[in-house]
N, C-alpha and C positions, 0 to 999 in steps of 0.2 A: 504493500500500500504506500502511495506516494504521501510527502508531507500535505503536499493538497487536500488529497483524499484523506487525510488524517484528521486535517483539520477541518474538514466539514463535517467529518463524520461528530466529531467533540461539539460544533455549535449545532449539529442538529438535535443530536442529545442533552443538551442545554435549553437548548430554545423548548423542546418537546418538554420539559419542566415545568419551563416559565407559563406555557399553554397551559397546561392541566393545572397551575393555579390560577391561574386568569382564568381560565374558562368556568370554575371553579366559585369564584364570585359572581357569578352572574345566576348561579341555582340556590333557589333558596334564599335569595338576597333582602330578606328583612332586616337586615339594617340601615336597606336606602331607603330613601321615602321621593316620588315624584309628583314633582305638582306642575298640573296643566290651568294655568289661571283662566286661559280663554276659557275654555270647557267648569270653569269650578271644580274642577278634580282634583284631589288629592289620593297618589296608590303608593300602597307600601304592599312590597310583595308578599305573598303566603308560601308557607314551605313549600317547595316541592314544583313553585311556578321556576323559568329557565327566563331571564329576558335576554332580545336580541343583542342588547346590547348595555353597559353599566353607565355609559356616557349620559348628563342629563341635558342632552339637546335638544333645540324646538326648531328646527329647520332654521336654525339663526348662522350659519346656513347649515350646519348640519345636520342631520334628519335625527327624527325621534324616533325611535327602536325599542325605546322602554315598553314593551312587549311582551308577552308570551305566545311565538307564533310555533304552531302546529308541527311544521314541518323544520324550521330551523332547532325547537327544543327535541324533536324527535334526531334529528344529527347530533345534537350534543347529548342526551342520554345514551348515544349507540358512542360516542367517542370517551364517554367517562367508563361505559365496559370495558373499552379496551385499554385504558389508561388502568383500570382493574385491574384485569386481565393480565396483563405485562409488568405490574407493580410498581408503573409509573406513580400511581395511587395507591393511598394506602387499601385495606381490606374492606376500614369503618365505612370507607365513600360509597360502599354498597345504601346507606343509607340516604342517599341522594338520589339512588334510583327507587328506592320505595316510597320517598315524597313523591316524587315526579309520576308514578304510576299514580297515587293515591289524589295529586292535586290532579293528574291526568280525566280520571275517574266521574270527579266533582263536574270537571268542565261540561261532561255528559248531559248533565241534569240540569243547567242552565234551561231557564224559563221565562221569556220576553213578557209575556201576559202578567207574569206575580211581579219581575223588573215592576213594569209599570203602575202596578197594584199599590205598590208598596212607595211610590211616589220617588222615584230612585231619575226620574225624566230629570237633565237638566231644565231648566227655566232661565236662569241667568247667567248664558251666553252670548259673548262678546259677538255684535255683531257681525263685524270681519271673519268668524270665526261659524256663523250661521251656515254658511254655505257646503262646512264640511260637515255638519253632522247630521246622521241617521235621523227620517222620522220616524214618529212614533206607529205609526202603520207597518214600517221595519219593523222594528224591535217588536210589536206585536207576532210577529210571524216566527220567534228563534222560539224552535220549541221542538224537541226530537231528533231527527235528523238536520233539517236547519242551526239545530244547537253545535250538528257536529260538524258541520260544514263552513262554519264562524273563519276561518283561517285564524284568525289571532285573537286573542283576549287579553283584558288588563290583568297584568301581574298579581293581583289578590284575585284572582278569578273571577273576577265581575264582567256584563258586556261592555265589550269595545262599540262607542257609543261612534265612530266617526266612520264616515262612509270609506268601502275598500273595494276590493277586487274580489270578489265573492260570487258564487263557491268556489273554492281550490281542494280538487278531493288527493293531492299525491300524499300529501301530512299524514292522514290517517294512515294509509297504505304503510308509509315511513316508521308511523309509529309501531304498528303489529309489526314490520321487522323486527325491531328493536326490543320488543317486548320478547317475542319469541329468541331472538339471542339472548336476551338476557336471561331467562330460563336455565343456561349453558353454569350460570355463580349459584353455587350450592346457596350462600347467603342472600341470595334473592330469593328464591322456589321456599325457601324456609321462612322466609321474614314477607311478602310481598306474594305472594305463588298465587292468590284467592283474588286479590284486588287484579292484579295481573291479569287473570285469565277472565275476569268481570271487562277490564277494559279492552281483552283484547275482540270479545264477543261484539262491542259495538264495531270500534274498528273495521274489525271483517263483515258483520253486516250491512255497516252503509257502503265498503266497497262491494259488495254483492249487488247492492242495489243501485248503486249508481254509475259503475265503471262504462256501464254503454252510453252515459249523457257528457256532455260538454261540459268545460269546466274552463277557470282561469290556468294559465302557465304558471309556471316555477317560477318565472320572473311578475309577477300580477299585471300583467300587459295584456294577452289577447284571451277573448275566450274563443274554446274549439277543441278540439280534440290533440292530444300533445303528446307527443311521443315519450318524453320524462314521465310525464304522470301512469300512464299505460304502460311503461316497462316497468315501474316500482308496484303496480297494482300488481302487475299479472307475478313479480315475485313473490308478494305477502299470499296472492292467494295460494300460488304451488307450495310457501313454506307453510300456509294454514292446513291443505289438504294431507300433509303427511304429517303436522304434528298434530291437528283434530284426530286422524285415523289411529295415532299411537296413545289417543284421550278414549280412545272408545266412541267416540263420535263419526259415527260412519256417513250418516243424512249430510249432515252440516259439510263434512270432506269432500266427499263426492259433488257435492256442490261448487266449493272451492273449486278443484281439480276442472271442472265442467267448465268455469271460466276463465283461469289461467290455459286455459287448450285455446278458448276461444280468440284469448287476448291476442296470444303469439299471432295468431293470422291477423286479428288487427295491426299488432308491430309490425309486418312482414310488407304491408301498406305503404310506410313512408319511407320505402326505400325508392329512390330516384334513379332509375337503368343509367339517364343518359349522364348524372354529372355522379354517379359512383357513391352516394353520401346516405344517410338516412335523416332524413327531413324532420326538423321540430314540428310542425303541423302541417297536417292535412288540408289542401285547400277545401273550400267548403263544399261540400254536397248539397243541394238545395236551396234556400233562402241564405243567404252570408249573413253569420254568427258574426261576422267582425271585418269592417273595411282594410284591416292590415295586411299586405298578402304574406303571403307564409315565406320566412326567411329562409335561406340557401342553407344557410350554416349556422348552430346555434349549439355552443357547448352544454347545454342541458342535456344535451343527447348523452354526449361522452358523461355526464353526472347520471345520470339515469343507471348508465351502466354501471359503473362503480358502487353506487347504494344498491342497488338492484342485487347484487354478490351472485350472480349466476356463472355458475363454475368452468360450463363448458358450453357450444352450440351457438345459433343464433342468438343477437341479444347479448353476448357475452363479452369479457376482453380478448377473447381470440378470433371471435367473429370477424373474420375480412372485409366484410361491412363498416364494421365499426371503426379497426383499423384503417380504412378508407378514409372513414368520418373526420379521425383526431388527425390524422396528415393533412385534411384540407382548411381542420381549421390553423393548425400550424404554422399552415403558407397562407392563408390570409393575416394573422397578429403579424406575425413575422413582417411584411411588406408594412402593415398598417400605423403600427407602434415606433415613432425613434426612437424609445429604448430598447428595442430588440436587434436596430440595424446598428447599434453602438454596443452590443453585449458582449463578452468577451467568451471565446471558442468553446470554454466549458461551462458555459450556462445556456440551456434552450431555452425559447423564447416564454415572455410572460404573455398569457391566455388572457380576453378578454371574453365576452357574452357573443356578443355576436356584431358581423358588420353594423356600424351606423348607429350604434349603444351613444345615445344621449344624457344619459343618467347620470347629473354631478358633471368629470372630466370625461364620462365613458371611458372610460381608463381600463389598464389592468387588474385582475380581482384577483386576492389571494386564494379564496377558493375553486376558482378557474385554474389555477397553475398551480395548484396541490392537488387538484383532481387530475392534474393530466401527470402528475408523478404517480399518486396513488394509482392509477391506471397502470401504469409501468408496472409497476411491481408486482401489482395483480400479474401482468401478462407473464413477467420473473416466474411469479411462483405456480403459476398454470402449464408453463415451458415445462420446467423443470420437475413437476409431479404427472408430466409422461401425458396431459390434455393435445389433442389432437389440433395444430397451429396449422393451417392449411393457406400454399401459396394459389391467391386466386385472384384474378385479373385488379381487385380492388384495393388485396393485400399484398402483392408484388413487388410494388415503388416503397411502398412503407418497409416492409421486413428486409430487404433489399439494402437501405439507409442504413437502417438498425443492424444490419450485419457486415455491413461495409464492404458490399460484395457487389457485382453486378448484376441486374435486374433478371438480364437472359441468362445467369447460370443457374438460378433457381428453377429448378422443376415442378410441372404442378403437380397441387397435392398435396399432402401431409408432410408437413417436412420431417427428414432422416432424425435420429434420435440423436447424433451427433450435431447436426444444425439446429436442432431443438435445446440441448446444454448449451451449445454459442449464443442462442435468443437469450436463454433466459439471465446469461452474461451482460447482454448487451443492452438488455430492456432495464435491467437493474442500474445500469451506467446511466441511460438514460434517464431515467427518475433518478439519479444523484444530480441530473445536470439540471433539472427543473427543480429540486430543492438549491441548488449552489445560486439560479438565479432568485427568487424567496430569499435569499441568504442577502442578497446584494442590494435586495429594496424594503429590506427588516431594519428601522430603525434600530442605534444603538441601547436605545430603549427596550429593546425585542416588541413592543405594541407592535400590533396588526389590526391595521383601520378595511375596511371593507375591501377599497380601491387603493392602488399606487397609480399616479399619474404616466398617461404613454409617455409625457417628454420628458422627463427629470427623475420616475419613481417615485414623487412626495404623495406622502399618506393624504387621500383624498375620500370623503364622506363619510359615512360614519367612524370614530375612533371606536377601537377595542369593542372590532364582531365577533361577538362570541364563536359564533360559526365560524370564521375566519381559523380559529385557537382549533373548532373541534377537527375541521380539513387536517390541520397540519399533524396530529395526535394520530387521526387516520391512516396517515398518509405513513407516517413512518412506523403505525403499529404493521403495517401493510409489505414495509419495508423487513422488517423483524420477521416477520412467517416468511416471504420470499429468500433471505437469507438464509433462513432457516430448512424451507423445502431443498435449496440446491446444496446445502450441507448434506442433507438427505440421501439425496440424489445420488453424489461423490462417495460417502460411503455404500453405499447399494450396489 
C-alpha cells in the first residue's frame, strides 16, 4: 500500500467516526428546541424522531431540514446498523433504533380530523408566510394511509403543517428495508422485535396498495412513476415475501412475492435501447401527471440500486444496465463541473442529480458521490463472491475502463473468474478514488453540508445533512464487507 493509499485509508476511518457522531445528534435530539415564528411553532424533538438536519435554518438562505423525513430517517436508521454492526458504535446505540421504530410507529396513527379537533390549526400566521401552509381541508384528509404517505413530519411527531411534494411512497418501502435488516442485532429482535414487526405490517401494506399509483420523486420535483421509488419497493417487497414466509405468514408472502414479480417488468420499462441508460421516469401514458419531461440521466437510478441491496441480476450493481447508467452519468459531471476538469488523477469525478439541477448552486452532492463509491464496492464484493459480471454491449466501455484493458478484448458474456478477481481489484480502486475526491471537498472541519459547489467545492445548502454523514458510514461499511469478500476469495 502506497503512502497515498495509506493515508486515505486513516482519514477515511476518521472521518467515518466523526459521521456516526454527527449523525448521531441528529436522532433523538431533545435537546434542540426549533422555533418557526412565521408559523407560531415551536418543536422540540421526541425520542426516536431522526431530523434532516441539526442546523437551525429558515431558508435565510439556507433551507430548513429540521424535519423528520420518511425516507432520509429510514437511510440513517439502516447506517447507524451498520455503524452497529462494524462497532463503529457502541452496542447501547441499539437503543436509537428502538426509539426510531417506536416514534416510527406513532407517526402511523397520526389523525388530521382530532389535529383539528383539538384546535392545534395555526390562526396567527405571518402573512408572507400564508401562502405556504396547508389548509385545513388538507389536514382534514391525513388519516390512514394519507397519515403514511405525509413524506415528512415535525420532529415531536406532530403534522407538518406547510405545503410539500406529496405523496412520496419510496420512505416506506426504505423503511421495511431497514426494519427487516435490523432484525439481523440480536439486541433489536429482543428489545424492539413487537413494535418492529407492528411497523413493518403498515409499511408493507401501503406498498401493496399503492406501488401501481404515481407518486412524487426522491428529489420532491415530479410526480409519475420513478424508477428509485419502484426498484426500492419491488426490494422491500421480495425481502417481505421471504421473511413473512419464515413468520408463518404465507397469504401476506405470496402476496408480496406477486408484486415484487410484477414490479421487475415495470423496472425492465425504463430502460432506453437507443441511449443505453435506465430512465428516472417514464414519460406519461395518458393524461401528463406532470409538464416536466422525463430526464436523460438522473442519479437516483444508481441510489435506487445501492438501497435497493439486490445481490445479483437485473436491477442490481452488476447489471450492465446499470453499469451503463453510472458511466453516462460520469461523463456528463465530468464535462459539466470545473471541479472535476481540475481534479487530480486519483480522485473520480464529484456526482451531481442530474443535468440542469437548479437547486441552491446545483452543485455536487455528497450523497451523489458516496453512492457512486458505495456502488463500487458493492460491484468489489459481488466480483469477488463469484456473482455472474457479464460483458454486454452497455457494460463493455464501462468494465473495459475499470480494467484498463481494451474494449475488443473483452468477450461477451460472463467474465472469466480470473477477470472477475481483476474487477473486483479494480472496482475497489475505484470507490477509493471517489472517496479521495469527498476527501478533497471535506472541510477541515470534517462537516458535510448537502452540496459542494461545481466551481471551488465550498459547502453549499444545507450544513450538517444528516444523510450526507449516513452515505459516507455506508459507503465505507460497504467498503469493509468488499475487502472482506476478496480476502475470502484469496484464501478459497
Amino acid at each position: 500500500m502506497s503512502n497515498d493509499d495509506q493515508g486515505l485509508l486513516e482519514w477515511t476511518m476518521e472521518q467515518n467516526r466523526f459521521c456516526a457522531t454527527a449523525m448521531s445528534r441528529a436522532v433523538s435530539a431533545t435537546n434542540l428546541v426549533k422555533h418557526r415564528p412565521a408559523l407560531g411553532q415551536t418543536i422540540r424533538p421526541a425520542l426516536g424522531s431522526i431530523v434532516a438536519s441539526t442546523e437551525m435554518a429558515a431558508y435565510d438562505p439556507d433551507p430548513d431540514y429540521f424535519f423528520h423525513w420518511l425516507r432520509d430517517s429510514a437511510l440513517v436508521a439502516d447506517a447507524l446498523r451498520d455503524a452497529i454492526e462494524d462497532g463503529t458504535l457502541e452496542p447501547s446505540a441499539i437503543e436509537h433504533l428502538t426509539n426510531f421504530v417506536a416514534f416510527s410507529l406513532d407517526l402511523c396513527h397520526l389523525d388530521g380530523p382530532s389535529f383539528l379537533r383539538r384546535g392545534f390549526y395555526p390562526e396567527a400566521v405571518e402573512p408572507s408566510f400564508r401562502q405556504h401552509l396547508r389548509s385545513r381541508e388538507e389536514i382534514a384528509e391525513i388519516a390512514g394511509d394519507k397519515a403514511l404517505g405525509e413524506t415528512r413530519y415535525n420532529a415531536d411527531g406532530s403534522i407538518d403543517l406547510m405545503k410539500w411534494a406529496r405523496p412520496q411512497s419510496d420512505g416506506l418501502a426504505l423503511r421495511a428495508l431497514t426494519v427487516m435488516r435490523c432484525f439481523a442485532l440480536d439486541g433489536f429482535r429482543e428489545r424492539a422485535g413487537e413494535t418492529a414487526s407492528a411497523l413493518l405490517r403498515y409499511d408493507l401494506d401501503y406498498t401493496l396498495s399503492h406501488w401501481r399509483g404515481p407518486c412524487y420523486d426522491l428529489w420532491e420535483e415530479n410526480l409519475g412513476f420513478h424508477y428509485h421509488t419502484r426498484l426500492v419497493q419491488q426490494a422491500a417487497l421480495a425481502a417481505a415475501a421471504e421473511f413473512l414466509a419464515a413468520e408463518g405468514d404465507a397469504k401476506r408472502a405470496a402476496a408480496c412475492a406477486d408484486a415484487a414479480r410484477a414490479l421487475l417488468v415495470e423496472l425492465d420499462a425504463h430502460f432506453d435501447p437507443h441511449d443505453g441508460v435506465y430512465r428516472g421516469r417514464l414519460p406519461d401514458a395518458g393524461p401528463s401527471l406532470d409538464a416536466t419531461p422525463p430526464r436523460r440521466l438522473d442519479i437516483a437510478v444508481v441510489l435506487g440500486a445501492i438501497q435497493a441491496g439486490r445481490r445479483a441480476g437485473p436491477h442490481s450493481v452488476v447489471d450492465p444496465r446499470m453499469l451503463g447508467t453510472l458511466a453516462e452519468l460520469e461523463h456528463l459531471f465530468e464535462q459539466d463541473y470545473p471541479i472535476n476538469r481540475m481534479r487530480p488523477a486519483d480522485c473520480a469525478p464529484a456526482l451531481g442529480r442530474y443535468a440542469g439541477d437548479s437547486y441552491f448552486t446545483g452543485g455536487a452532492y455528497f450523497f451523489s458521490t458516496l453512492g457512486a463509491a458505495q456502488y463500487c464496492f458493492l460491484l468489489a464484493q459481488a466480483a469477488a463472491e463469484g456473482e455472474a459480471v457479464v460483458v454486454a454491449d452497455e457494460s463493455r466501455g464501462p468494465l473495459a475502463e475499470l480494467l484498463r484493458t481494451p474494449a475488443e478484448s473483452l468477450p461477451s458474456g460472463a467474465l472469466a473468474p480470473p477477470l472477475r478477481e481483476r474487477l473486483a481489484e479494480a472496482a475497489l480502486r475505484r470507490g477509493d478514488m471517489y472517496l479521495a475526491m469527498v476527501r478533497r471537498h471535506t472541510p477541515a472541519s470534517r462537516e458535510m453540508a448537502e452540496q459542494f459547489s461545481r466551481y471551488d467545492g465550498a459547502p453549499t445548502s444545507s450544513r450538517n445533512l444528516t444523510w450526507s454523514y449516513a452515505c459516507f458510514i455506508s459507503a465505507v461499511a460497504a467498503r469493509r464487507r468488499a475487502v472482506h469478500a476478496m480476502g475470502e476469495a484469496r484464501v478459497g
